[in-house]
C-alpha positions in Angstrom: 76.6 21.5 148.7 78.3 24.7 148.9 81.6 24.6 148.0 84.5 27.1 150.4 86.9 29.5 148.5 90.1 30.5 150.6 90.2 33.9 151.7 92.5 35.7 149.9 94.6 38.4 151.3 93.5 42.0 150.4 96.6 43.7 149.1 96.6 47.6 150.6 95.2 49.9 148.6 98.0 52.3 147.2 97.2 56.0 147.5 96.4 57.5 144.5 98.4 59.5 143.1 98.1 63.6 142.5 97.1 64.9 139.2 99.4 65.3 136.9 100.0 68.9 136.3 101.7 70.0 133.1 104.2 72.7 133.8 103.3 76.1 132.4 103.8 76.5 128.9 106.5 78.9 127.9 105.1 81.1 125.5 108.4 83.1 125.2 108.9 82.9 121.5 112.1 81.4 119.9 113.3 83.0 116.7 113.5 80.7 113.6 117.0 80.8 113.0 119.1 79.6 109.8 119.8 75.9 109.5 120.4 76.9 106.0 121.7 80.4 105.3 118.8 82.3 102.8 120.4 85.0 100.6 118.0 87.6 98.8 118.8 88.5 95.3 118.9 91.8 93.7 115.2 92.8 93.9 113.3 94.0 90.7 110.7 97.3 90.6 108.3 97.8 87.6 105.8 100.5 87.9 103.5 101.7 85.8 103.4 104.4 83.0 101.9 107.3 84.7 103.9 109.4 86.2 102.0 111.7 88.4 103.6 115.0 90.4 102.5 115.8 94.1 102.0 119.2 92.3 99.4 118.0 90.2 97.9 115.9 92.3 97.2 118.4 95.1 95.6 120.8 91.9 93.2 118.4 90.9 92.0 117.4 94.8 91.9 121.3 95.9 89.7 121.5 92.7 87.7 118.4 93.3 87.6 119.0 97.2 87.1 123.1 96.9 84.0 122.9 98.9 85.7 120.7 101.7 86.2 122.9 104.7 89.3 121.6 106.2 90.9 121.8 102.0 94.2 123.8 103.3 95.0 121.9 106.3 94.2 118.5 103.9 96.6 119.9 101.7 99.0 121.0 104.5 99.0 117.4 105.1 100.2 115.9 102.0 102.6 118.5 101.5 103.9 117.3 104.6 104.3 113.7 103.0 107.4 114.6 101.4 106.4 112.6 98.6 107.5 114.1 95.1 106.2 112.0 92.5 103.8 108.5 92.0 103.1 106.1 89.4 99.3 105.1 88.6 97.9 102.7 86.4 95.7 105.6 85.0 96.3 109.5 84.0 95.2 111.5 86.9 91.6 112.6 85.7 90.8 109.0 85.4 92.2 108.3 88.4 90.1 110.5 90.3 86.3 109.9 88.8 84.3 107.8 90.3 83.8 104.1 88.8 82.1 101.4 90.0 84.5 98.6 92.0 83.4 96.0 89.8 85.7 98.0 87.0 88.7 99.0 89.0 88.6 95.4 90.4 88.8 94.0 86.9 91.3 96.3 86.3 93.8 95.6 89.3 93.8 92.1 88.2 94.9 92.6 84.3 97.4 95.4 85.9 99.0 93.2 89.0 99.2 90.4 86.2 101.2 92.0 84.1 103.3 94.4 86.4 103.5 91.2 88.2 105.3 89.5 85.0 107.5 92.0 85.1 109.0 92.7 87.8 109.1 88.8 88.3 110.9 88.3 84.8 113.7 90.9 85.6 114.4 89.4 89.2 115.0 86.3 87.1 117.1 87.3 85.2 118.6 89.2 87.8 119.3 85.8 90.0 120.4 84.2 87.0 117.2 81.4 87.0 114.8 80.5 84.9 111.4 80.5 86.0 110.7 76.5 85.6 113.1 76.2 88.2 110.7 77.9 90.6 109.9 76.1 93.3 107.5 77.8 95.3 106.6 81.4 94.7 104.7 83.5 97.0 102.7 86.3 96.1 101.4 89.4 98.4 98.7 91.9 97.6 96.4 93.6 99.2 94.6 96.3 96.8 92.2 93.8 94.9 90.5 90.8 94.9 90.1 87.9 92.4 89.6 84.1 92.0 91.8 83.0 91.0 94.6 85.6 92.2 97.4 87.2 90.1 99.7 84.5 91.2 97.9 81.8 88.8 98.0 84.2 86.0 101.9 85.6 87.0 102.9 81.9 87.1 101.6 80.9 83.6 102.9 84.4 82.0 106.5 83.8 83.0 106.7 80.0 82.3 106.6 78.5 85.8 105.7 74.4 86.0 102.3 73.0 86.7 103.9 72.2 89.9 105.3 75.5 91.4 103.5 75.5 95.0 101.8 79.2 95.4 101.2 80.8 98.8 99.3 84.1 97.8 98.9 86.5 101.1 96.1 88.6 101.0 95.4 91.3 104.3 99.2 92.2 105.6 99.0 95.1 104.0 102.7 97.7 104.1 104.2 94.5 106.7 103.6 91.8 103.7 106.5 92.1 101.5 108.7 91.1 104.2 105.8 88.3 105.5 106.9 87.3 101.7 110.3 87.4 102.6 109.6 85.3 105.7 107.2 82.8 104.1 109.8 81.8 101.5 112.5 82.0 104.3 110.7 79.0 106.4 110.1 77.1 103.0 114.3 77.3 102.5 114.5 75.5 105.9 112.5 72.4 105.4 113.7 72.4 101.5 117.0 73.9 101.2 117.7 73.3 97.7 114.5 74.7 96.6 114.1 77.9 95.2 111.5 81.0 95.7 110.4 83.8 94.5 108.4 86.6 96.3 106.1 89.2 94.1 104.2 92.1 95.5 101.9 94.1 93.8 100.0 97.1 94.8 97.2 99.2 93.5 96.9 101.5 95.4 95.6 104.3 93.2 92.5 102.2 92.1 91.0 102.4 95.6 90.4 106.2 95.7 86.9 107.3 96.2 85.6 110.8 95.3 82.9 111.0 98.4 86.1 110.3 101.0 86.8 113.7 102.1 88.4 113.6 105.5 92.1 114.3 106.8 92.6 111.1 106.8 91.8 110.3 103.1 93.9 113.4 102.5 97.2 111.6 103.7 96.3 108.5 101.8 95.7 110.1 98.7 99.6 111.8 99.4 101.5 109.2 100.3 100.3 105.6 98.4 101.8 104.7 94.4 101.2 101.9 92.6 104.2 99.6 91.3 105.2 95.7 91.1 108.2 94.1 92.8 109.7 90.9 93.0 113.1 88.4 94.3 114.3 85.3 94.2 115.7 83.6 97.2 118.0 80.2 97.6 120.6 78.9 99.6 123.2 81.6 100.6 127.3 81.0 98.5 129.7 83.2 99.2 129.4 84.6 95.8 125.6 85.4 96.5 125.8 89.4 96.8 122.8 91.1 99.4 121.3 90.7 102.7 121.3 87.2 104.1 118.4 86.3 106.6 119.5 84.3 109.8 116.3 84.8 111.6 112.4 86.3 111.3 110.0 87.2 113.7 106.1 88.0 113.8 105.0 90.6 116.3 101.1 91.2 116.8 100.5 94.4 119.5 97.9 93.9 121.6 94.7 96.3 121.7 96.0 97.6 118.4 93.4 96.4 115.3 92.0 100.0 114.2 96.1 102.0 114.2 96.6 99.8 110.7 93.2 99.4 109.0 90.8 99.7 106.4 87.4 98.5 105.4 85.5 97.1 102.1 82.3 98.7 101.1 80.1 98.5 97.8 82.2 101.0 96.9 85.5 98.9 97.1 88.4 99.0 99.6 89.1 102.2 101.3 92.0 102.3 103.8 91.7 105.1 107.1 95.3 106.5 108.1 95.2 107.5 112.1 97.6 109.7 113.5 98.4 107.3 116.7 100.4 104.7 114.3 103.2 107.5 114.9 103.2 106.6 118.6 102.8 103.2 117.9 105.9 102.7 116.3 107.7 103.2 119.7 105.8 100.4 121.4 107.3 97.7 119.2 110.3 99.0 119.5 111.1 96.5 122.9 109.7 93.6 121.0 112.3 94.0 118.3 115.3 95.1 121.1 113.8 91.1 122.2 114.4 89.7 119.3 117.9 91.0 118.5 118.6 90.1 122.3 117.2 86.3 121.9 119.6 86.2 118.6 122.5 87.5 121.0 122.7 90.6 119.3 122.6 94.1 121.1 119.9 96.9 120.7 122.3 99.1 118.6 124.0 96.1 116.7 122.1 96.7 113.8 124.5 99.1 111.1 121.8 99.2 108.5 118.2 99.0 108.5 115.8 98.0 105.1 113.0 99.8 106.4 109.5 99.9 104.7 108.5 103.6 103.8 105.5 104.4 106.0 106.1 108.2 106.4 108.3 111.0 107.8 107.5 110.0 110.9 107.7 106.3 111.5 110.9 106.6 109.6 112.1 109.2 112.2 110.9 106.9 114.7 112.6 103.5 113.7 115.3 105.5 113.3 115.6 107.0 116.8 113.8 103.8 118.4 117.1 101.7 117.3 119.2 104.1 118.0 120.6 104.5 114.3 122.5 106.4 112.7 121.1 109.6 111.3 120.7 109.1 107.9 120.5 105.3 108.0 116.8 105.5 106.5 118.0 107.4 103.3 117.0 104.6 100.9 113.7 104.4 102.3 113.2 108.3 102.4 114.3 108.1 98.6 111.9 105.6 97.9 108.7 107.9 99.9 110.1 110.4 97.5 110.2 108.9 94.2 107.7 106.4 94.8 105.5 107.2 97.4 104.5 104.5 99.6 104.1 101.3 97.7 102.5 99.1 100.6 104.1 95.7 100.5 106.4 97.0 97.5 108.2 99.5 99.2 110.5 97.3 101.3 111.7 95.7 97.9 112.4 99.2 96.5 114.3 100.2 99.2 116.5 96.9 99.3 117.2 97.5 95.6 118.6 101.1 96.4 120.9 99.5 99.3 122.8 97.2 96.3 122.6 100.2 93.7 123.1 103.3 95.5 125.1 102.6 98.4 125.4 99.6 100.1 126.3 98.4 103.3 129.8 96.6 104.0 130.6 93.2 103.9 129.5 91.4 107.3 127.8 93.9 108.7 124.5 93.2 110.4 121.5 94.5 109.6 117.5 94.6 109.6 114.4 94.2 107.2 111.9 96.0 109.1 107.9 96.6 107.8 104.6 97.4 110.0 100.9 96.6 108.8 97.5 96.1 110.0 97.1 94.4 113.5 99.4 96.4 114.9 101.9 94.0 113.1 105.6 94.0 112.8 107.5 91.9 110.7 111.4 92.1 111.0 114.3 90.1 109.5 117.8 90.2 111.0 120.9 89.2 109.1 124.3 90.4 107.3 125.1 91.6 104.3 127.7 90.0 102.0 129.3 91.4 99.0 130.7 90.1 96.0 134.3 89.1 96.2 136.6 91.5 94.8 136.7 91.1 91.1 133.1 89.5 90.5 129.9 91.1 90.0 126.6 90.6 91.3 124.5 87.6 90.7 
């Protein structure tokens, strides 16, 4: 017996519906600004013991390179550097002789440590803070190599906690004092009563190589010193004297890896110079008129400008590119003169020299500006406070 089921109605079928199509994603970067102000504190420089003359280096490299056709023009080019004096790790005949990279590596990791401790000690003090109550501390480097890095020994030497959270940041090159800057700057907005502390070391000096004879290795071996540098940063008082960050920005130029760049042979690191990073600086110059424009500012709003050494000319050119005033790269041009270029130290240098030789006036606006490999710029805007009448610095 078969039993009858009732037809049931058929409902309509409903049309299906069109994809769903996510709406293009807006890639237009937002600057990180300030929930919680970030001052910098006076910035400390240790460097080491050598003090070596541009004089006496160009002797010893038109004695060591005498059969190297292109010498004079070589030499034409440091002299060109406007770079006066250096600091080494070694005398200058050491310096210059040829030792294997297992040795000079060894030695860039007993030198960073303890210029390290240094200049990390003195921006302590400096902040008024004792290095237990460091909560994250982020160290840059990027002329050696070793596991662990610096930072675990630097940490120990000074008396940080087991707990202190390290970022170390390895291949920024001259752009990663200020990445340092930035790094700790992010770490302030998620934990605002933390505080950081940035160290750079550079050694640059141990990277020379006797067989590298070409122009380029001539401008390196003018323009790059060794030293140590290091600052605390915390949540911004009134009282706190020096820049204050309100926002940081990243900038990678496309098609530019081999301006910036340098390789690692058996030999150790050697870093190539190329004459286009002088017309490369203008290129980034839009991306950081963006910037300032996204933060409300205009191009020329900027009255001072912590700018990382490079050279004559990509001084000249930050200078014109953001339309400052002339003279408004003295400090760095001081620091290419004294120093040389320090890589990732310089930009600390040059913020010391703006609170002790001159600094800029209460409120105004200003930049921390620094390029490195990639093409990569790394700029800071903020203001720059000063103590209140009648009270010194932190």
């Amino acid at each position: 017996m078969t039993l009858a089921h009732p037809t049931l109605p058929i409902p309509p079928t409903a049309p299906t519906p069109p994809p769903t199509v996510p709406a293009p994603r807006d890639r237009t970067a937002r600057p990180l600004q300030a929930r919680t102000r970030v001052a910098i504190s006076p910035p400390a420089v240790a460097v080491p013991e050598h003090v070596i003359t541009q004089k006496e280096i160009m002797g010893a490299l038109g004695e060591l390179f005498a059969d190297v056709p292109h010498l004079e023009r070589g030499l034409a080019l440091m002299r060109s550097t406007t770079v006066e004096t250096r600091n080494m790790v070694a005398g200058l005949e050491e310096t210059l002789s040829a030792q294997p990279f297992g040795v000079r590596n060894a030695r860039y990791l007993r030198e960073a440590t303890r210029l390290g401790a240094t200049a990390a000690e003195e921006a302590l003090r400096r902040a008024g803070v004792a290095a237990a109550e460091v909560d994250y501390l982020v160290f840059v480097s990027c002329t050696g190599y070793a596991l662990p890095g610096p930072d675990a020994y630097i940490a120990q030497e000074i008396g940080c906690r087991p707990t202190v959270r390290r970022t170390p940041i390895q291949q920024m090159g001259c752009a990663a004092g200020v990445s340092g800057l930035a790094e700790a700057f992010h770490f302030l907005q998620a934990y605002p009563e933390a505080t950081a502390l940035v160290i750079a070391v550079e050694l640059s000096s141990l990277s020379f190589q006797p067989d590298e004879r070409t122009l380029s290795d001539f401008i390196s071996n003018g323009i790059f010193g060794d030293g140590a540098a290091a600052a605390v940063l915390r949540r911004a008082t009134d009282s706190a004297t020096g820049f204050q960050i309100q926002a940081a920005r990243q900038h990678l130029l496309p098609d530019s890896h081999s301006v910036i760049a340098g390789s690692t042979t058996e030999r150790g690191f050697h870093f190539r110079t190329d004459p286009r990073v002088r017309t490369t600086v203008p290129l980034v110059i839009p991306a950081i008129e963006s910037f300032l424009a996204e933060l409300g500012w205009e191009p020329d709003s900027a009255r001072f400008c912590v700018s990382h050494t490079g050279g004559p000319l990509i001084m000249d050119g930050v200078e014109q590119g953001l339309g400052l005033a002339p003279g408004s790269l003295r400090h760095s041009r001081e620091s290419m003169a004294r120093l040389g270029n320090t890589s990732s130290v310089s930009i600390f240098d040059v913020l010391r020299r703006h609170h002790d030789e001159g600094a800029p006036r209460h409120g105004d606006p200003g930049l921390i500006l620094a390029f490195g490999p990639g093409f990569t710029t790394e700029v800071m805007a903020g203001t720059w406070n000063a103590a209140p009448p009648g009270e010194g610095r932190a």
